[in-house]
N, C-alpha and C positions, 0 to 999 in steps of 0.2 A: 372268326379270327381272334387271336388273343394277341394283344400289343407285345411288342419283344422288351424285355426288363432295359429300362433306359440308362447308358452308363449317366450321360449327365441329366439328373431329374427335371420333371417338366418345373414344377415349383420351382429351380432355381431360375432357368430360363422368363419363366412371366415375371418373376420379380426382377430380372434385368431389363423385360422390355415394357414394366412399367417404369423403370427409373430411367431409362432411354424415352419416353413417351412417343415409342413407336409403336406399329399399326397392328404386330401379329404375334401371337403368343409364340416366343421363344424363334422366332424365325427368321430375324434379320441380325450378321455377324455387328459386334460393338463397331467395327470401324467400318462397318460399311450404312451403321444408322446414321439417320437425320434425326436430330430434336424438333420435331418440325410444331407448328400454333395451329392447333387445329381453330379454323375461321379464319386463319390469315391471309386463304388466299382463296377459296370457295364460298361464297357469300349464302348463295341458293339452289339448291338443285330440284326444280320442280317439271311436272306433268301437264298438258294440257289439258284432261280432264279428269274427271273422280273415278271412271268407272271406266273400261272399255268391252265392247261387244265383243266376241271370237272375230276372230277377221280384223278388227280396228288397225291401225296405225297410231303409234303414241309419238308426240312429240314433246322431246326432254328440253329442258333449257339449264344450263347451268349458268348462274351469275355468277363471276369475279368479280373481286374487290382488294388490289395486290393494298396489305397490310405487313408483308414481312420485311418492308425496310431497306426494300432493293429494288430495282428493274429486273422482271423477268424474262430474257429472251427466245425465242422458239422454245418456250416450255410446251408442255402439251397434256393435256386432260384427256382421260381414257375412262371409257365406261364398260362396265361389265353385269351381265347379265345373269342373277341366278333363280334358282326356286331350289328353295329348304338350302339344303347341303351341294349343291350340284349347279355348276356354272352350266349356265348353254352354249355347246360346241359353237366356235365359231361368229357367234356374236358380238361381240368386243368391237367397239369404235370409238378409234383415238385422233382427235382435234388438235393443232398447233395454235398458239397464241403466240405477242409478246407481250409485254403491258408495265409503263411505268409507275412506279412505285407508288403508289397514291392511285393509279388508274383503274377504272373498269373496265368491264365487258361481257359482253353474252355470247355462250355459246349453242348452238342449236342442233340438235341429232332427231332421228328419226328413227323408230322399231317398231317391225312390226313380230310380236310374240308368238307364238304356238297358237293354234287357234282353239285348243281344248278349253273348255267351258268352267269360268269356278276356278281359277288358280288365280296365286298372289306369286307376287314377284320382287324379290329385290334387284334395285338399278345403283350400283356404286362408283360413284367418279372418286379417280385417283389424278391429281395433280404432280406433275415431276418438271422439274427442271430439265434442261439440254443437257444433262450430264445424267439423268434418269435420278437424280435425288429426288424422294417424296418430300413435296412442301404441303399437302393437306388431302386431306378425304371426306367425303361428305356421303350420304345416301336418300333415297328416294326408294317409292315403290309403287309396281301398278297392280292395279285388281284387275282383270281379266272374267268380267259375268256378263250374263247376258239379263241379270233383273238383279235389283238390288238390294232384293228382300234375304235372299240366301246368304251375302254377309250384310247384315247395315250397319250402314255410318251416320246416323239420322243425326241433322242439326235443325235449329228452327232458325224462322223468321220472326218479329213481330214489331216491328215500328217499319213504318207506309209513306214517310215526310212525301213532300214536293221536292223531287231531287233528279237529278239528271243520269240519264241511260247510264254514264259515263260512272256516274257514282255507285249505283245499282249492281253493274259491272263488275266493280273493283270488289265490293263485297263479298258479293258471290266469290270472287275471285281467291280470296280469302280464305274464306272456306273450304274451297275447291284443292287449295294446297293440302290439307287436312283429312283429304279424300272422301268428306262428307257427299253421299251419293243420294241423300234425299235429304228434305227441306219439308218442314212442318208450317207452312204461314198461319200463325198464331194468330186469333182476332182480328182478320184480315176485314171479315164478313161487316154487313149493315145491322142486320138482327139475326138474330139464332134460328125466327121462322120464317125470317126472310133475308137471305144469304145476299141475293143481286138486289140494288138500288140501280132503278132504271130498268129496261128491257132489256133483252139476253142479248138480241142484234146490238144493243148500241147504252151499254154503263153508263148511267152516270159520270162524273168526271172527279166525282170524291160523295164522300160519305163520313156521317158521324159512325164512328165503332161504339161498341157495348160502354166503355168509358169515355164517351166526347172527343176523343180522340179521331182527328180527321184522316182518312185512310184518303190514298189518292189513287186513282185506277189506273192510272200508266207507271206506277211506279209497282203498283201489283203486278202489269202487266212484263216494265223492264226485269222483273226478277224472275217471272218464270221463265222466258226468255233465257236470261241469264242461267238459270239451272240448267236447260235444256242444252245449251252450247257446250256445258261441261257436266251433260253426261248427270247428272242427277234430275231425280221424280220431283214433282212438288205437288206435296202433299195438301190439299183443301180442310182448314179445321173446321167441324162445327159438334156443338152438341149431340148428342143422341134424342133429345126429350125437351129441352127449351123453348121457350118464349117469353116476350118482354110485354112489359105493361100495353095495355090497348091492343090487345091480338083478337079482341071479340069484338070488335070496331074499328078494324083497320082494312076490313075488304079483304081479308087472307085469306076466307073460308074455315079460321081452325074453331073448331068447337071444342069446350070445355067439358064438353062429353066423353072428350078423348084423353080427359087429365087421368092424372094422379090426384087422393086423396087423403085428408089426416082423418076420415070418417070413413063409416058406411054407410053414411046417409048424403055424402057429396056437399055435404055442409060449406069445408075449406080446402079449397087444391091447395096443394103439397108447393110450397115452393122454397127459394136461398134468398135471403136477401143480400143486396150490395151495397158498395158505399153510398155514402153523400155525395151530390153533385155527377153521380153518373147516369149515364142516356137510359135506363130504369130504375127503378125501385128493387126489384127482384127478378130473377129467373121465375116461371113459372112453369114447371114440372108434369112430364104427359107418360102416356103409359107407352113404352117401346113395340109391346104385344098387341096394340091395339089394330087391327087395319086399317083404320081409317088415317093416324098417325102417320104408320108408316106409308102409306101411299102419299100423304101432303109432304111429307119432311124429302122424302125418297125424291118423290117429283121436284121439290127446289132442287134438292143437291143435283140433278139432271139440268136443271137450268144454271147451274154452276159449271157443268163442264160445258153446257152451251155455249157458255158470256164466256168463258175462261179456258186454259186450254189447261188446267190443271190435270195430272197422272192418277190422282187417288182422291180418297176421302181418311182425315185421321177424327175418328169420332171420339169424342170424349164422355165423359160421363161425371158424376156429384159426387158419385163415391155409397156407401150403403145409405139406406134411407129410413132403414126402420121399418115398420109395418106399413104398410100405404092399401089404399083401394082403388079400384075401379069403378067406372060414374055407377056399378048396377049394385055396389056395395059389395062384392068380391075382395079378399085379401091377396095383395099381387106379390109373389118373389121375383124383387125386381131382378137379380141375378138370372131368373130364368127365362127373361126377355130378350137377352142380347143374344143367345145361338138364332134364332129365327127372326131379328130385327136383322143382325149380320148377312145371313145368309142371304135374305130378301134383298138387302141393298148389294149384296156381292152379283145375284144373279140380272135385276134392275140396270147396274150401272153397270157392268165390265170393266171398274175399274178397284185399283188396288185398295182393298180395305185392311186401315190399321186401329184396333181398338183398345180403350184406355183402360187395364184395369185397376181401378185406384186402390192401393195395399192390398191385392190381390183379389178385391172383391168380383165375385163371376171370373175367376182366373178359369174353374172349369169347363163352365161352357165355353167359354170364348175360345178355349184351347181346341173345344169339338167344333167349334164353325169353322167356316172358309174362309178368315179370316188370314193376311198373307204373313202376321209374324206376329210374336207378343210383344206386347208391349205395357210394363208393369211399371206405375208410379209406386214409389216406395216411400213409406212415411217409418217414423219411430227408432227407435234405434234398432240400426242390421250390423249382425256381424259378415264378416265374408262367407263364413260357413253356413250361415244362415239365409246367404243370398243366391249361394251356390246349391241347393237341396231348393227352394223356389226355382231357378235356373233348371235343375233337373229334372225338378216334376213337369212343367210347365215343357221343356223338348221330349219326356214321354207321352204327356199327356196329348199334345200337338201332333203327334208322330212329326216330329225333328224340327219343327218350324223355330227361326230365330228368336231370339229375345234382344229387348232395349227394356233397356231400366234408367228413366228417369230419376235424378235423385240430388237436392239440391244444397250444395257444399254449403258448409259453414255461414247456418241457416239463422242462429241467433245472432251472431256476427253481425251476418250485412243490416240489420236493423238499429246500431250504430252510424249508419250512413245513407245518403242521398246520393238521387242519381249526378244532382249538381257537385256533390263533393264529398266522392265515391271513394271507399278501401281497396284493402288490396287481397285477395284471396292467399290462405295462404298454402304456399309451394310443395311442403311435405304433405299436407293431409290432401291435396289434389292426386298429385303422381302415386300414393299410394293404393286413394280409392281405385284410380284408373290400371293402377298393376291387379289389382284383385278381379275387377269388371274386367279386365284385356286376358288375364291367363284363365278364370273361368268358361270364358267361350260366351259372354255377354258384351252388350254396349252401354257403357253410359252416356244416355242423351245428355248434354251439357253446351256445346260449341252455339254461336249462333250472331244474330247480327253484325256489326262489323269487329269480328273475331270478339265478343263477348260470353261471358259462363254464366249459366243459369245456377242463381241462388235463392229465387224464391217458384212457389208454385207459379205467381203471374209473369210471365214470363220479358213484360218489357222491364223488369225492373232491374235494375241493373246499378244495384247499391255497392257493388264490387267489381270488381276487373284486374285482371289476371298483370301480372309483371312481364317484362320482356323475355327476362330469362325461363318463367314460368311457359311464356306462349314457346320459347326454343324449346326448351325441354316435352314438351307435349307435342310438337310435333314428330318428335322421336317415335313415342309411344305409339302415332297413328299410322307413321311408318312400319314402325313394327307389326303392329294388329294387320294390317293388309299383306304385306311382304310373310307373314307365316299363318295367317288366316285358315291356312289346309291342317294347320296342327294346332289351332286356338279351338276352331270351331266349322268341322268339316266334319262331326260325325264320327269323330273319335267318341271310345266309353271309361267307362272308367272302373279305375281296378283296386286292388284293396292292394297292389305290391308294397314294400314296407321301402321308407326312404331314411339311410339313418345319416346325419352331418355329423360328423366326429369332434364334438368338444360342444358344441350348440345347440340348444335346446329347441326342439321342433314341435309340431302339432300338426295331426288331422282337422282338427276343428276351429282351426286360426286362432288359438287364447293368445292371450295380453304375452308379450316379451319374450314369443317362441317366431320360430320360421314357420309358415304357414304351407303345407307342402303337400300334393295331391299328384295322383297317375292318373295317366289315359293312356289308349293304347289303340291302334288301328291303322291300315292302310298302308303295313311293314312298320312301324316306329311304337315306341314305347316312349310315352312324352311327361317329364317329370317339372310342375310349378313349384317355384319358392319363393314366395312373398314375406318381405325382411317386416316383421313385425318386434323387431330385438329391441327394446329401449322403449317401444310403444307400450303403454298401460291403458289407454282409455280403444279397445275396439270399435266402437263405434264409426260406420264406414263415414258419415255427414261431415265429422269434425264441425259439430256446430259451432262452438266457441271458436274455431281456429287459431286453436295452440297446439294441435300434434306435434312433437316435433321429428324429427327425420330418423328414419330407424339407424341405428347401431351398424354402419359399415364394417363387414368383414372381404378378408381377403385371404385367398389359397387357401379353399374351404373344403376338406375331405370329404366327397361321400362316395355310399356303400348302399347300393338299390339291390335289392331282390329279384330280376326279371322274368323268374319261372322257366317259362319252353324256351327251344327257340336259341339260335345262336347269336351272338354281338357281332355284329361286322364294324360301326363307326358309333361312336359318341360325338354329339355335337352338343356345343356352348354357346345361347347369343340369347343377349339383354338388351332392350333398349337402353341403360344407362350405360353400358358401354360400346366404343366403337361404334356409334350409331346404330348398333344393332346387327352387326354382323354375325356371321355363323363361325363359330371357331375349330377344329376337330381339336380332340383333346386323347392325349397317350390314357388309356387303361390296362387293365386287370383284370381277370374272373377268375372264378373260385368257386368252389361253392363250404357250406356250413351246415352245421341242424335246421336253418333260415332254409335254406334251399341254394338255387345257383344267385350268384352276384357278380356286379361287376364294380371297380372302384377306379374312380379317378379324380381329379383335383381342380375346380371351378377359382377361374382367378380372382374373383372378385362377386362379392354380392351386395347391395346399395338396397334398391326395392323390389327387383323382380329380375329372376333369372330365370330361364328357359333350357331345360336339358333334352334331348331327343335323341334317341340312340336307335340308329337301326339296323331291325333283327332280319334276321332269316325264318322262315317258319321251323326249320328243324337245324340240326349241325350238316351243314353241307359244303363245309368249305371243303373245294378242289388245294388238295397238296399239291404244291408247287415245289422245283428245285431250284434251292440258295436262294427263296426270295428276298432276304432281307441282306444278301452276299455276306452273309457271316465268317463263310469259309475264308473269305479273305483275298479272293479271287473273284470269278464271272463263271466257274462251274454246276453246268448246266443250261448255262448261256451261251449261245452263239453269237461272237461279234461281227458288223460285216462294216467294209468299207469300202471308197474306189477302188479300182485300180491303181495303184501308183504313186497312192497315198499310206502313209502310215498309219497304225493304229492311232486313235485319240482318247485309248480311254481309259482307265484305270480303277482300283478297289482300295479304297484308306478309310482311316479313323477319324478324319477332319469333319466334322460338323455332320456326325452324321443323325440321321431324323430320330432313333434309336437304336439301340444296340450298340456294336461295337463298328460297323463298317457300312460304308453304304458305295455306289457307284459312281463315277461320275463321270462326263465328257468334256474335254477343254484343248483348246490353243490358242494362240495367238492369229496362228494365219489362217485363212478360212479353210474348211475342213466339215465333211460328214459323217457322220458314225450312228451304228444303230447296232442294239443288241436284239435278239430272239429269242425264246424257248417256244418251242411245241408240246402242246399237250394235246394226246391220245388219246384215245380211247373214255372220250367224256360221253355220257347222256345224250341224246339230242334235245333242245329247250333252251329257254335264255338264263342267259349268264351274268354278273355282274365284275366289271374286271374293276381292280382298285389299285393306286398307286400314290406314294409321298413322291413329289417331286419340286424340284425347285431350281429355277431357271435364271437367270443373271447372262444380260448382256453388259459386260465391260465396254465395251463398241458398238458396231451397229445393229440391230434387230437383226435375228436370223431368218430365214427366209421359212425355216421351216421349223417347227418344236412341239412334237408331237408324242402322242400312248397311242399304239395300234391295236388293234383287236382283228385281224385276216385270217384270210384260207380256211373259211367255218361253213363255206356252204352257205352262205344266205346274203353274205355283202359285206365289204369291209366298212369297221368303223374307225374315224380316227377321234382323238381328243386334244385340239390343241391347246397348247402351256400358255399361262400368264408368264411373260416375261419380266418379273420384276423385282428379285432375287426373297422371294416370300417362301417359305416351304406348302404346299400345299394340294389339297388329297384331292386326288382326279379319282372320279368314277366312269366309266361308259357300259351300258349294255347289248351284249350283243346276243344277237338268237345261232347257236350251234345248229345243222341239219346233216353235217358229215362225220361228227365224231372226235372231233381236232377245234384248236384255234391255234394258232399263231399269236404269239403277245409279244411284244415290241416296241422298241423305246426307238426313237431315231430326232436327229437333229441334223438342220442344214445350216453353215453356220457362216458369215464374213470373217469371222474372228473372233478370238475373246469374248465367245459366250461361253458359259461353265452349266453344265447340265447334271443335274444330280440328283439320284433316282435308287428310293428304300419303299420296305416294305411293301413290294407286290401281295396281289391277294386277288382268289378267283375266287366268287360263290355262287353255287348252284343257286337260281332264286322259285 
């Protein structure tokens, strides 16, 4: 499909409905906008759990908090349901409130999703008034998997107080808004070779941790609890190789037989030392390849899921070591220990193993074990380009398994501060590491304790803590990663197409003070990242100093992608910095050059990360239709139908239409049904993708009915019902042909004064 030449450009249009600070590029008339605050009247729109199974039921809750300065009477909040570009038929459920000005309220819905395996989902509440004015819009999103290694959202745990179920709870809770679906409990353990204090039936009731730090066992116990309510793993940490002082006199059985050594003659085992004043002196260091090892360490960690009802093991590691030996004076690659320590404990335990590779060290074995995803500490200065090609190797090397990459913000920083009288992380160098780590198709581990960022490798330390507006704005980002997760990191590749921004300086390689811009492509879509690096000179993803400051905002930013095969059917636009993240369609262009084919069109705005995805057809297969965009200036080609006894309701003008010069539309006063048709012949048999701009407005009361047909095809009608809420906006439905024909069809049933209005049809063969 090629968009029809717009008489009024999209550009002017988004620049009116950002100076209106309305909801939809170029789609709501000036005097039928609201100025409306976004927050004024939607407080929170959250899920009960991180994750849901197929089959699950989600429960949404939206909080109010009326802030606009009025009593709002029978207003009502509507939610709607999409995945990518494509609302789900039928879906939609809209709630009545009233609430005085100052007041609250929750409201409560219930969905149950598609029960296909691996999809993300956007959930969008719109607030309106009794008159249908929008007063605000917020979003949420579910992940729909059935394990949580496929996308993770890994956060940790690590402080254990004496605290009440009820607090433990709220944490978790916390988190859980964040969609964090698994939990690292950080130095949870009593010692490294011996993880349970007490017996596996019946813990202890607290324990000194590795730094004198008292862990308390029902507060270990209320948080996996807690994960488990909402749908997240909790992940058991312990070393790979450790133990602490008195391990050859503590009754454990471990022999030093089974160290590591700075000799070949077993002179000195290998070990780290710690600080002062903690529960040892040093780690002391064992060989992973050893069996005797792994049978002692493997066996505790089995008494760990015994006492504990933990999901996994996240094993960590020291990082390279240098040359080391075995007690018989052997030179060990300690890298080439972890596939068969891994493996051993994957087949042992049955449960999910996560392994640490520190600055990629044994990145490739670990990539060859059974290990359930990567998971890389990164040290030194990375660029994104540089983090993305790690990223890469690491999902071939894997055959596709996920990545998390720890990596800890604004690192020299927080050593200006205490946990007692902590800074502030700062805003821009966070949202942009996490634009880079979100549109690579990676995670930054970071979120953790009661909604805390990790800034140092120890993880309780927490010499910084995020702003308010910091934790708002990130929760955007996590909405987003989940709600488009099928096009972050589903298994798309990536492609060498060429992205050009017209006036702005770009980069494959993310350099200093360019857009940072990369393709993928799969699964129908060609997916285009652009991380605003404009104004940035220091790369570096840590912002250890934290002084980055916020890249160079542009707006109504031209591009021009190269797409190769394959036909355009839609462009889509949606950034977490705007709209919460919504998916926009946007009017283009193609063409092609000495480049090859291209398509152009105009993105409203770029902050730190915008997201294009446009999708194709495998070949040119669009079905010609007659007068789809009603150019003619009439309905030729269209058959209109109505009651009996009723007049026509419907007409062809030049009033607002979606492009070009004319578009359709149905309207009265008094109530009234109207539907148009065209039949197409003689198609293929196979499925079909039907398309449509449409935009619905009730002046009065909802209509009963407001619908795109797709019939008489031989396999079942499909219908697609309208948002009724004068928004322009592109319905798709597919339907499978088996007789040759469809039937396409607009219809509306109506009380009165709703106005229907309906451009650019479009059939493609898929």
């Amino acid at each position: 499909m090629k968009a029809k030449t717009a008489r009024r450009s999209l550009t002017a249009w988004l620049v009116l409905a950002l100076v209106l600070a309305t909801l939809s590029i170029g789609s709501i008339h000036p005097e039928r906008a609201h100025a409306y605050t976004a927050g004024s009247l939607i407080a929170k729109v959250s899920t009960d759990k991180a994750r849901y199974n197929p089959g699950n039921a989600v429960t949404i809750t939206v909080k109010l908090a009326n802030s606009t300065g009025a009593a709002v009477n029978n207003g009502t909040v509507t939610l709607y349901f999409k995945h990518l570009e494509n609302e789900l038929p039928g879906t939609s459920q809209v709630k009545t409130f009233s609430l005085a000005s100052g007041g609250s309220t929750s409201l409560t819905y219930t969905w149950t999703p598609p029960s296909t395996d691996f999809q993300g989902y956007a959930v969008e509440a719109w607030a309106k008034d009794s008159a249908g004015t929008i007063l605000d819009n917020l979003n949420t999103a579910v992940d729909v998997s059935s394990n949580w290694t496929k996308f993770p959202r890994y956060g940790f745990l690590s402080i254990f107080p004496s605290q009440t179920t009820g607090t433990s709870n709220a944490t978790v809770d916390m988190l859980k808004d964040y969609h964090i679906n698994a939990l690292q409990f950080y130095d949870w353990q009593w010692k490294h070779h011996l993880p349970v204090k007490g017996s596996t039936t019946n813990p202890d009731a607290s324990w000194p941790d590795i730094a004198n730090r008292t862990i308390y066992k029902q507060t270990v116990v209320d948080y996996i609890n807690a994960s488990h309510n909402s749908n997240m793993s909790a992940m058991n940490y312990n070393l790979i190789n450790g133990a602490v002082d008195g391990y050859g006199e503590d009754g454990s059985g471990v022999s030093n037989q089974w160290g590591l050594f700075n000799d070949n003659a077993h002179g000195t085992q290998a070990s780290v030392p710690l600080p002062a004043g903690w529960a040892t002196s040093r780690l002391w260091t064992f060989n992973p390849a050893d069996t005797g090892w792994q049978n002692y360490i493997i066996g505790k960690e089995q008494q760990v899921f015994d006492a504990f009802a933990f999901d996994g093991w996240h094993v960590d590691q020291l990082g390279n070591p240098g040359t080391k030996y075995d007690y018989a004076g052997n030179a060990v690659s300690f890298q080439n220990t972890f596939k068969p320590f891994l493996n051993a404990a994957k087949a042992a335990l049955g449960k999910t193993i996560v392994f640490n590779n520190v600055d990629e060290y044994g990145r490739i074995p670990t990539a060859q074990s059974n290990v359930d995803l990567m998971y890389t500490e990164l040290w030194g200065a990375r660029t994104f380009s540089n983090v993305k090609t790690v990223l890469d190797f690491q999902t071939g090397d894997s055959g596709g398994k996920a990545s998390v990459f720890p990596l800890y913000m604004n690192y020299n920083y927080q050593s200006n501060f205490t946990d007692a009288n902590p800074g502030y992380f700062n805003t821009p160098g966070i949202l942009l590491a996490d634009a880079g780590f979100f549109a690579m198709g990676a995670q930054h581990l970071e979120l953790g304790d009661d909604l805390k960022m990790l800034d140092h490798e120890y993880f309780p330390n927490h010499h910084l803590i995020m702003t308010d507006d910091l934790k708002k704005r990130l929760l955007n980002y996590y909405d987003f990663a989940v709600a488009y997760e099928n096009l972050l990191r589903d298994g798309l590749t990536n492609t060498t197409n060429a992205v050009s921004l017209n006036g702005l300086a770009s980069s494959t390689t993310s350099d200093a003070n360019k857009v940072w811009t990369f393709t993928k492509a799969g699964n129908g879509y060609d997916v285009i990242q652009m991380v605003n690096q404009l104004g940035i000179a220091n790369t570096d993803i840590r912002d250890s100093d934290a002084n980055k400051p916020a890249p160079t905002a542009q707006s109504n930013v031209s591009v021009k992608y190269y797409y190769g095969s394959g036909a355009v059917n839609s462009v889509n636009f949606a950034s977490p910095d705007y709209e919460n993240g919504k998916t926009f369609q946007l009017n283009f262009t193609t063409g092609s050059d000495t480049g090859g084919a291209y398509v152009q069109f105009t993105i409203p705005t770029l902050q730190y990360w915008d997201m294009v995805y446009i999708k194709k057809s495998s070949s040119n297969q669009d079905v010609p239709l007659t007068n789809p965009g009603f150019e003619t200036g009439n309905i030729g080609g269209w058959t209109e139908w109505h009651p009996s006894g009723q007049t026509a309701r419907y007409g062809v003008d030049a009033n607002d239409a979606h492009s070009g010069g004319f578009k359709l539309y149905f309207w009265h006063t008094a109530a009234y049904q109207q539907s148009v048709h065209q039949i197409k012949t003689g198609l293929a048999n196979g499925s079909y993708t039907l398309g449509a701009w449409v935009k619905a407005t009730a002046y009065g009361g909802a209509p009963t009915l407001c619908r795109m047909e797709a019939t008489n095809n031989g396999s079942g009608d499909v219908y697609t019902n309208m948002v009724v809420d004068g928004t322009w906006r592109y319905y798709t439905s597919t339907v499978t042909v088996s007789n040759g024909q469809l039937d396409i069809g607009f219809y509306v049933n109506s009380p009165g004064s709703t106005s229907m209005q309906i451009d650019d049809v479009t059939l493609v063969k898929n």
